[in-house]
C-alpha positions as CSV (number, residue, x, y, z in Angstrom):
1,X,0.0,0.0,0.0
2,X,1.1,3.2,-0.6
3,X,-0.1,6.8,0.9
4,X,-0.3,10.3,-0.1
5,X,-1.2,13.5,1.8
6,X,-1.8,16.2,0.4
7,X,-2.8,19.5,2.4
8,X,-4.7,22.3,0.8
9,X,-5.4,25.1,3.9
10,X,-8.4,23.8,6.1
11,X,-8.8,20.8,3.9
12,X,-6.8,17.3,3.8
13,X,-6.5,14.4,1.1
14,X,-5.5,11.0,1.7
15,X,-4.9,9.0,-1.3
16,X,-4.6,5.0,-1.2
17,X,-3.0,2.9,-3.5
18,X,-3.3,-0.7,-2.5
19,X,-5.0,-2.6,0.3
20,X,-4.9,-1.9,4.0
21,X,-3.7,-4.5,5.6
22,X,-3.1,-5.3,9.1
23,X,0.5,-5.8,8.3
24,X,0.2,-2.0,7.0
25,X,-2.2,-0.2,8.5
26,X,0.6,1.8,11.0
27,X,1.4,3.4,7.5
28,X,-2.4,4.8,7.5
29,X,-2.2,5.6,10.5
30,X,0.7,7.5,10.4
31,X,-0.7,10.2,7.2
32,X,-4.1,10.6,9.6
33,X,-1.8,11.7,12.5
34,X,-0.1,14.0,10.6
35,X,-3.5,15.5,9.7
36,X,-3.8,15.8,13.1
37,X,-1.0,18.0,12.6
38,X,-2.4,20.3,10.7
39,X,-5.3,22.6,10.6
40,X,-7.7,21.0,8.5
41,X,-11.0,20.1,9.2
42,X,-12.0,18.3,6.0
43,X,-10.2,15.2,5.3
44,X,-11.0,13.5,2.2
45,X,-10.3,10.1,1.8
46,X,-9.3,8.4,-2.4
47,X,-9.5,5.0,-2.0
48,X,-10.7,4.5,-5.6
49,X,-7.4,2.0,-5.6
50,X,-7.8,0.2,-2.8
51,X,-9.2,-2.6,-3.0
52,X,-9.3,-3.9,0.5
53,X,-9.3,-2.6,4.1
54,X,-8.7,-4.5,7.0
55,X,-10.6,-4.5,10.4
56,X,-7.3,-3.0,11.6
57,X,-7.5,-0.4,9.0
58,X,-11.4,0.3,10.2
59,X,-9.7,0.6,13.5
60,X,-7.3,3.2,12.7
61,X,-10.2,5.1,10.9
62,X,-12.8,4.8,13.8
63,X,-9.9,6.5,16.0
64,X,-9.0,8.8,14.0
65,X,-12.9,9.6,13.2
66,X,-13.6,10.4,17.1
67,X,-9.9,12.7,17.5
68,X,-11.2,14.4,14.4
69,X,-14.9,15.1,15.6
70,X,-13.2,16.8,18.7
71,X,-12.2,19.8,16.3
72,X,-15.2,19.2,14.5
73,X,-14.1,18.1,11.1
74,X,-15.8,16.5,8.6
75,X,-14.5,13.0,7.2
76,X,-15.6,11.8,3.0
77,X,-14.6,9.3,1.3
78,X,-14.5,11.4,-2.2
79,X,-13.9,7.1,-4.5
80,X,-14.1,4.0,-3.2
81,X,-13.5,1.1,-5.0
82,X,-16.8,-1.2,-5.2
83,X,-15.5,-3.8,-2.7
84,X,-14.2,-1.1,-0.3
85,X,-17.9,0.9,-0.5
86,X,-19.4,-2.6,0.0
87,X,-18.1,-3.4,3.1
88,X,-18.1,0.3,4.9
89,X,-22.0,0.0,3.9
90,X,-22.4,-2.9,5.0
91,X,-20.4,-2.2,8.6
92,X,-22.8,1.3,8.6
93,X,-19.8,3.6,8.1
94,X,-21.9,5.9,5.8
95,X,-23.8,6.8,9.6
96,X,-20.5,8.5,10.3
97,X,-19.2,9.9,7.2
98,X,-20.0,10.7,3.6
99,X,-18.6,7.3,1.3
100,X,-18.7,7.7,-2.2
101,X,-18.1,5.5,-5.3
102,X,-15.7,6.0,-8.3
């Protein structure tokens, strides 16, 4: 898997290429710290490449999801990838955040 961050003023982008895994999912943790860094209060999240998340990876996004909401930011999921939108459906994600398709 591989991450990008990408910081436009009050706004964040996360782009994922590859599956999150639970042998990588420190490395997505490590780009939503350092937009914990920042001052943004939009994150949103491409993972129109990623064809898989993990429960760790779900983990790392439901704790980062409740450190964000302190600040009062606002999490999408601008692309998904079918299988990715599929499961954070199915796991009611879309009650917490905006998850789009391709």
């Amino acid at each position: 898997m591989e991450t990008t961050l990408e910081i436009q003023k009050k706004r964040a982008i996360i782009r994922i290429d590859g599956p999150i895994t639970s042998d990588n999912a420190h490395q997505f943790q490590e780009k939503l710290d350092d937009v914990l860094e920042t001052e943004a209060t939009q994150l949103d999240i491409d993972m129109s490449t990623c064809r898989n998340i993990s429960s760790a990876g779900i983990g790392k996004l439901l704790i980062f999801y409740k450190k964000f909401m302190k600040r009062n930011g606002k999490i999408e999921i601008i692309k998904s990838s079918p299988t990715v939108y599929d499961l954070l459906k199915t796991i009611k994600l879309d009650q917490l955040f905006t998850i789009n398709m391709n």
